[in-house]
C-alpha positions as CSV (number, residue, x, y, z in Angstrom):
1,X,25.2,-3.4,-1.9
2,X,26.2,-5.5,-4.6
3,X,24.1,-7.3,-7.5
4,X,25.1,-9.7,-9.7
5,X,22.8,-11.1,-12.8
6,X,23.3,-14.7,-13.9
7,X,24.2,-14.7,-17.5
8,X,23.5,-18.7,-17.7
9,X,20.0,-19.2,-19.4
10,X,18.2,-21.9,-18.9
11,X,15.9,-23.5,-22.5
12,X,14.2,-26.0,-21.0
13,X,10.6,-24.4,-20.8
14,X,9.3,-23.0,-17.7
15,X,12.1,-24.5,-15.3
16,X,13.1,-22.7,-12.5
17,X,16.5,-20.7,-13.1
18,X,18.7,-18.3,-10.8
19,X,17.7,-14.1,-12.3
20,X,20.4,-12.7,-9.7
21,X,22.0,-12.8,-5.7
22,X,22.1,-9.1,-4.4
23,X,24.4,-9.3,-1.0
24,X,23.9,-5.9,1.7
25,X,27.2,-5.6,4.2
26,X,26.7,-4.1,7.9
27,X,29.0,-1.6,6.1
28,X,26.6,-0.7,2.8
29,X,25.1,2.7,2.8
30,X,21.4,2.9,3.9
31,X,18.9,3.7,1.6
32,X,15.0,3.4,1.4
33,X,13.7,1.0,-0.7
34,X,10.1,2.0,-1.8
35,X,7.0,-0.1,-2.6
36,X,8.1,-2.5,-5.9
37,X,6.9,-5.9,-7.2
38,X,9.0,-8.3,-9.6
39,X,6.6,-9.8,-12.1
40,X,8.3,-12.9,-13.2
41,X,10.4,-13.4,-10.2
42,X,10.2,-14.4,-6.8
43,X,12.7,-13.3,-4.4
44,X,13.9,-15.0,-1.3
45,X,16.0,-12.4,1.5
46,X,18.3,-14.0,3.8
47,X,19.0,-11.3,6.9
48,X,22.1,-11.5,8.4
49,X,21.5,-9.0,11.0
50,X,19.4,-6.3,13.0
51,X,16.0,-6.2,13.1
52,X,13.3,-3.8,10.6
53,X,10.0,-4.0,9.6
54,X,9.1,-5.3,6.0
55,X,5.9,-4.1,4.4
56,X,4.5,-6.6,2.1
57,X,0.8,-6.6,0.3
58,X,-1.4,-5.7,2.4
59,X,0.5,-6.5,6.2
60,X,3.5,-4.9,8.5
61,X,5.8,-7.9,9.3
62,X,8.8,-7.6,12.0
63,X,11.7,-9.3,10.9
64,X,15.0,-9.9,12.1
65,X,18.5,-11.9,12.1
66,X,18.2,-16.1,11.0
67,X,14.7,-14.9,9.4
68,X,14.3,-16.1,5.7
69,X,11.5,-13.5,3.8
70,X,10.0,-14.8,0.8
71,X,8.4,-12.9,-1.7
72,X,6.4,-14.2,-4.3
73,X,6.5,-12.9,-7.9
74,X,3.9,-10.0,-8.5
75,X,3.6,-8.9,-4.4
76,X,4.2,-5.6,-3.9
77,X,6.4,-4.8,-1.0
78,X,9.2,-2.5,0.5
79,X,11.6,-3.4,2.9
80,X,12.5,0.1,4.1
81,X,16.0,0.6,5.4
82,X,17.0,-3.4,3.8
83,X,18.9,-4.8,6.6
84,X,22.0,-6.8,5.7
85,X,21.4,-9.8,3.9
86,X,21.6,-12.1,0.7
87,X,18.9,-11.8,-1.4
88,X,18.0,-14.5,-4.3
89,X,16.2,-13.9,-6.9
90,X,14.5,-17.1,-8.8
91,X,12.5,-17.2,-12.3
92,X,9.1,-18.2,-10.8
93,X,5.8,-17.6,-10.0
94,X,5.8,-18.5,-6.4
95,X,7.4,-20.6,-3.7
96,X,5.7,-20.3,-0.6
97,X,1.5,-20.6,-0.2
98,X,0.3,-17.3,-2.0
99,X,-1.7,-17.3,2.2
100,X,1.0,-18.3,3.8
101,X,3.3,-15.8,5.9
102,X,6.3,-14.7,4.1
103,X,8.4,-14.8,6.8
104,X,9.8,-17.7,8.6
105,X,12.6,-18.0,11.6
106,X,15.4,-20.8,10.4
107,X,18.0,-22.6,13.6
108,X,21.4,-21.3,13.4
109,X,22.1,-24.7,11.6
110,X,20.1,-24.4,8.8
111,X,20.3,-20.6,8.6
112,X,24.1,-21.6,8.0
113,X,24.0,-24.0,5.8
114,X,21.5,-21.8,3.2
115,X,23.7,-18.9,3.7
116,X,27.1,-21.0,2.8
117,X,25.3,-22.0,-0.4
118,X,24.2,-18.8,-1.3
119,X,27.1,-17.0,-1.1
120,X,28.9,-19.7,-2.9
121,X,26.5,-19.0,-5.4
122,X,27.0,-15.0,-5.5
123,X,30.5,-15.3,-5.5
124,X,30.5,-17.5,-8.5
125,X,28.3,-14.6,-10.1
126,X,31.4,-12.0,-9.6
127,X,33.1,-14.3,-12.6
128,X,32.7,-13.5,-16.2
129,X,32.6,-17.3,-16.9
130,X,29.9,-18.7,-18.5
131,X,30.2,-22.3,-16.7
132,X,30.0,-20.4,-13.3
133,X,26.9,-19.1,-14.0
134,X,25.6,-22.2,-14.5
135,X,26.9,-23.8,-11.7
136,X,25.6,-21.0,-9.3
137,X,21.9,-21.3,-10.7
138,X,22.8,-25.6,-10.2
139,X,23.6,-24.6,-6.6
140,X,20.8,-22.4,-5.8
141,X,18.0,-24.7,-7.9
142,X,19.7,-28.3,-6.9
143,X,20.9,-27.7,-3.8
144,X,19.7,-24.3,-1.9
145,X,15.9,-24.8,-2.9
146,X,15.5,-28.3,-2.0
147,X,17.4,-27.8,1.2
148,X,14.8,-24.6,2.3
149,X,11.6,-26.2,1.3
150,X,12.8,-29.5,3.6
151,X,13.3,-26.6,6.2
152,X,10.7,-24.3,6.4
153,X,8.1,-24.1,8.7
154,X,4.6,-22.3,7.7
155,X,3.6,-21.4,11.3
156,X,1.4,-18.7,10.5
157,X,-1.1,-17.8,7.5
158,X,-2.0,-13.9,6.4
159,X,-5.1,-12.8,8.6
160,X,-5.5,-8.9,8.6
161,X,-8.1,-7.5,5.4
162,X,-7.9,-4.5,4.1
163,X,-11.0,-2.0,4.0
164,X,-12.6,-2.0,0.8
165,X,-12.3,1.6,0.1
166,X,-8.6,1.2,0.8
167,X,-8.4,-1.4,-1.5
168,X,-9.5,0.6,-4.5
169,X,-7.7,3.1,-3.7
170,X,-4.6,0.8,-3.5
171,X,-5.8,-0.3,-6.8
172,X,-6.4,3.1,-8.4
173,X,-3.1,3.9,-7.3
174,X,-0.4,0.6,-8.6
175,X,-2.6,0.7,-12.0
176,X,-2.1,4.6,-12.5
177,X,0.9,5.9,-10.8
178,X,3.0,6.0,-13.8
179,X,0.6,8.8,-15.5
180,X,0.5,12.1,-13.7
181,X,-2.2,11.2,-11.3
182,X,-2.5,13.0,-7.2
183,X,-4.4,12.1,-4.2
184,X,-7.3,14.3,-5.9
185,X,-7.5,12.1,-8.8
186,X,-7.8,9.0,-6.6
187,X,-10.8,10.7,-4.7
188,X,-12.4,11.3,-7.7
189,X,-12.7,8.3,-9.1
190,X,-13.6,6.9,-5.6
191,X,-16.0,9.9,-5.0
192,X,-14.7,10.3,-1.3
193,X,-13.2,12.9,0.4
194,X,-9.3,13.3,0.5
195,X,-9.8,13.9,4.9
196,X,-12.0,10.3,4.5
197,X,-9.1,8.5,2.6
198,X,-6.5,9.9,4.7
199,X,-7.9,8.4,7.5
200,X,-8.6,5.2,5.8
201,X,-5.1,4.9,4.7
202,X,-3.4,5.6,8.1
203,X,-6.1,3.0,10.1
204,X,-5.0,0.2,7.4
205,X,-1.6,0.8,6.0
206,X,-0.1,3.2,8.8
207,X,1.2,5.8,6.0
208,X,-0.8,8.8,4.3
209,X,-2.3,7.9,0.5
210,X,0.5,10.4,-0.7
211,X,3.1,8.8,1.2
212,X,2.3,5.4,-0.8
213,X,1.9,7.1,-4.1
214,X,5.3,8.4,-3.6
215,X,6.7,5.1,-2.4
216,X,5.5,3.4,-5.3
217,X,6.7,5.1,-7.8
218,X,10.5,5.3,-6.2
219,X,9.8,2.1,-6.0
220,X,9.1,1.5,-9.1
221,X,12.2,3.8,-10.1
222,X,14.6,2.1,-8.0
223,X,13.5,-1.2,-9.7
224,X,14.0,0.8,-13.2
225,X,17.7,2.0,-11.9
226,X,18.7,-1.3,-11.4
227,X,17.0,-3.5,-14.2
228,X,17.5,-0.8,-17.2
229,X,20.5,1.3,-16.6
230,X,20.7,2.1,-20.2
231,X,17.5,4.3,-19.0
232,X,18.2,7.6,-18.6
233,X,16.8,9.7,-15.3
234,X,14.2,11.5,-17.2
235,X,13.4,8.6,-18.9
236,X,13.1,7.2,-15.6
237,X,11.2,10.5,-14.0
238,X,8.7,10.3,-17.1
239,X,8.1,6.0,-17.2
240,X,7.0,6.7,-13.3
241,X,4.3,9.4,-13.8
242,X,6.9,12.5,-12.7
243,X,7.7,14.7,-15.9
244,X,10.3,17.4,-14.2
245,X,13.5,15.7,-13.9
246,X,14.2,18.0,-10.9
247,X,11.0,17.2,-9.3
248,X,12.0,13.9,-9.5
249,X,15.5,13.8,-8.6
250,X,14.1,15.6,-5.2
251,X,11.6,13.9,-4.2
252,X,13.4,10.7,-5.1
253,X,16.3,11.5,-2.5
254,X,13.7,13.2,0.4
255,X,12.0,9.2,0.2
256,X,15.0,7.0,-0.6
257,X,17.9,9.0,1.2
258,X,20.3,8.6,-1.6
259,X,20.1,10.6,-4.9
260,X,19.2,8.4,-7.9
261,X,22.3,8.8,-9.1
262,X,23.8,7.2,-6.2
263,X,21.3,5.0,-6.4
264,X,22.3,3.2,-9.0
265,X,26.0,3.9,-8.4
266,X,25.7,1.7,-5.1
267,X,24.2,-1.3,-7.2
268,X,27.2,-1.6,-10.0
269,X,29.1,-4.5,-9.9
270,X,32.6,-4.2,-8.6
């Protein structure tokens, strides 16, 4: 996998502007991406191939080749083993319906034609050039983003609701994770039992309430790998509620499959 960040600011207020392209190859090392949001940008994935299972909010959605994800800044989600694709990240709050489905199956043609113009765009991120950076946020803002919206189809809207107790737990969980909290903590403050939560969490989400606390704060430390490399790991291991570097380092490779270190070896620019 290979990021590039565009250089080329834009002044003009709260205009949209190009943050980065990430490309994944067939050929890229797998790694698991855990449970992250983006605050200030929204990100749109392009897969190029095979066939996963994104998580995002709340909902499981199947996706495969020609599908175009979208996910809206501030939406917490993990796309598990990321399948290859070109991902796009954009300086704004949303782009699709915050109820609409983030996922949406493009024709060959127009899958084409948004992939030609986004890798047009990531290749003119490789250069150190000032001007290119430019012109790949013109592409992607002038040309890419126009082009999808004419596209895209909403042919679904987000149906499934998440049990209340879930929810605060969910809650508990994205607001605290980064102090030293457990799965006791959370059934404190909820005053249920940690067999009642369990159960809770696998009937909504499908994974254990220790299994999302773990996935949100590699998550979170993936995102700090790649967005603050002048971090180090146990400035990482601490920001994300882990205070052993060796702790961390562990359970970061058991989740991800990669160590951190290779972690954010795979995402420097080449």
């Amino acid at each position: 996998m290979r990021q590039f960040f565009c250089n080329w600011k834009n002044y003009a207020g709260n205009d949209l502007s190009l943050a980065y392209i990430s490309k994944v190859e067939t050929y890229d090392e797998t790694y698991i991406r855990g449970i992250h949001k983006h605050d200030r940008i929204t990100e749109i994935s392009l897969v190029m191939d095979g066939h996963g299972r994104y998580f995002i909010k709340d909902n499981y959605f199947n996706v495969t080749k020609n599908d175009v994800v979208v996910i809206n800044a501030g939406r917490l989600h993990s796309e598990g083993a990321i399948l290859p694709s070109l991902c796009i990240g954009i300086k704004t709050p949303m782009i699709i319906d915050p109820i609409a489905s983030p996922v949406s199956h493009f024709s060959d043609e127009d899958f084409s034609v948004i992939t030609q113009i986004g890798a047009l765009a990531f290749n003119l991120l490789k250069k150190e050039d000032l001007a290119a950076h430019q012109l790949a946020n013109n592409l992607i803002i002038e040309s890419f983003l126009p082009y999808f919206n004419r596209k895209i189809t909403i042919n679904e809207h987000l149906k499934k609701t998440t049990s209340f107790i879930v929810q605060r737990a969910k809650s508990y969980i994205d607001n605290n994770f980064h102090d030293s909290i457990n799965i006791a903590n959370v059934c404190d403050n909820l005053s249920i039992s940690h067999t009642y939560l369990d159960r809770q969490f696998q009937e909504n989400m499908e994974i254990t309430p220790i299994k999302y606390l773990m996935s949100r704060r590699v998550g979170e430390a993936q995102r700090l790998l790649i967005n603050e490399p002048q971090l180090s790991l146990t400035q990482v291991s601490m920001k994300v509620g882990i205070n052993n570097v060796n702790y961390f380092q562990r359970i970061f490779k058991n989740f991800a499959g990669v160590s951190p270190q290779k972690f954010r070896t795979l995402l420097i620019t080449a």
